[in-house]
C-alpha positions as CSV (number, residue, x, y, z in Angstrom):
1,X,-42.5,90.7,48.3
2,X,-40.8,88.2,50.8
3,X,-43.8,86.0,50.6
4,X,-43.8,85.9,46.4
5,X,-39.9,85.4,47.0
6,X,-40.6,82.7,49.4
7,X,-43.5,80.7,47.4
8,X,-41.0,80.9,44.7
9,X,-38.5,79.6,46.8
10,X,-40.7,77.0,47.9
11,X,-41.8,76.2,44.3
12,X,-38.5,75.5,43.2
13,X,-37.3,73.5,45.8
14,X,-40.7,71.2,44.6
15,X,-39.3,71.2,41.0
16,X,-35.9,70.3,42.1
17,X,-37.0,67.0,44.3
18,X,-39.1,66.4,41.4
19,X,-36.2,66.3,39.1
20,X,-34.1,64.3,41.6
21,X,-36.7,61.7,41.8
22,X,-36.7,61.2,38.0
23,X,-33.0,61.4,38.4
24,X,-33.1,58.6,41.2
25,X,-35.6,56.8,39.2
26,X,-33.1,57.0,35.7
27,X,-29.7,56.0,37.7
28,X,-31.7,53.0,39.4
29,X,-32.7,52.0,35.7
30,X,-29.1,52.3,34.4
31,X,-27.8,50.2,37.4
32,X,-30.2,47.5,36.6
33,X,-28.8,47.9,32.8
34,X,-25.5,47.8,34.1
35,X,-25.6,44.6,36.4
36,X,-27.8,43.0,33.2
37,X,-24.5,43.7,30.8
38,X,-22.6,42.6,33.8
39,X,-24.4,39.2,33.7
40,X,-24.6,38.5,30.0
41,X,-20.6,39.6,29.6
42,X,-20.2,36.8,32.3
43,X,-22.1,34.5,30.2
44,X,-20.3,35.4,27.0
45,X,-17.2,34.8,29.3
46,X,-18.3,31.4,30.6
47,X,-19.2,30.4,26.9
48,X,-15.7,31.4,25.6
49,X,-13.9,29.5,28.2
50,X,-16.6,26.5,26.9
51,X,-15.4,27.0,23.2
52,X,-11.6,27.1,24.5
53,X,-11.5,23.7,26.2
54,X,-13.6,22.3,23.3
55,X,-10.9,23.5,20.9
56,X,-8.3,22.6,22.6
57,X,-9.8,19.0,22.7
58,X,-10.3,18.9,18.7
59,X,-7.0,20.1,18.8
60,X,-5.0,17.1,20.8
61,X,-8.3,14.9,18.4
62,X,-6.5,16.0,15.6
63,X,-3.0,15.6,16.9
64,X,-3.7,12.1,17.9
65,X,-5.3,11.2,14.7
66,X,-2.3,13.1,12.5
67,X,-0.1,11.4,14.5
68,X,-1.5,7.6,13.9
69,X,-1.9,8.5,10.1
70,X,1.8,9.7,10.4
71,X,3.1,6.3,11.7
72,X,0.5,4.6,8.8
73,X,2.3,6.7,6.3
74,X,5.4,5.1,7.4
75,X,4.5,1.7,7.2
76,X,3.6,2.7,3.6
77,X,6.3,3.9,2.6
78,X,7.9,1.2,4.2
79,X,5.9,-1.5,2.6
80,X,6.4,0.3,-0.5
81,X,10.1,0.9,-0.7
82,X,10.3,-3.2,0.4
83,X,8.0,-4.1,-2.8
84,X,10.1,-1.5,-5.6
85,X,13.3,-3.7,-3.5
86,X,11.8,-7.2,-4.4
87,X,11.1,-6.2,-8.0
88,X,14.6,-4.9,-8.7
89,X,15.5,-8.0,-7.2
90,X,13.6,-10.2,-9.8
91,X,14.1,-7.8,-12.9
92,X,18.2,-8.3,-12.1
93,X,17.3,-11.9,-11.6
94,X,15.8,-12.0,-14.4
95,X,18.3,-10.1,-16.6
96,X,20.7,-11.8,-15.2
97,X,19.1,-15.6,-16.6
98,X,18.4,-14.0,-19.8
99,X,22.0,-12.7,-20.5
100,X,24.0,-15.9,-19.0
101,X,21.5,-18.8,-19.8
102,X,23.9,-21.3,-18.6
103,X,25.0,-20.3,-15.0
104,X,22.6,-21.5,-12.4
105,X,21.6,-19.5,-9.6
């Protein structure tokens, strides 16, 4: 009885190493998993960081050019304001010689 006890004993110490080789085998896998993630989140990380500074140059892009077409605007209005000036100017002028023929300006 001792030796069926012991070639069980024996059998199942084989079925456990087995097991802990497939084990060994299935961690080893999943580390190599892990460490690929690993890499392609550092990837993903470096590409963010990519997209930030490009973003934050097509933001200061559109700044800059806001800014000009703010100062253009300006000038417009500017322009503008000094044109509507000179033809109230002229229509007064001109109201002015139609109601006193006589004076001279």
């Amino acid at each position: 009885m001792s030796q069926i006890i012991e070639v069980n004993i024996a059998d199942v110490l084989l079925r456990l190493e087995a097991k802990m080789d497939k084990l060994e085998n299935k961690i080893e896998k999943l580390e190599d998993k892990i460490d690929h993630l690993a890499n392609e989140v550092n990837e993903v990380k470096i590409n963010v960081a990519k997209l930030d500074e490009k973003l934050n140059s097509v933001k200061s892009d559109v700044k800059t050019n806001f800014d000009g077409l703010d100062k253009r605007l300006v000038n417009i209005e500017f322009v503008a304001r000094s044109i509507a000036g000179g033809i109230i100017i002229a229509l007064l002028l001109a109201l002015t010689r139609y109601l006193f023929p006589n004076v001279t300006l």
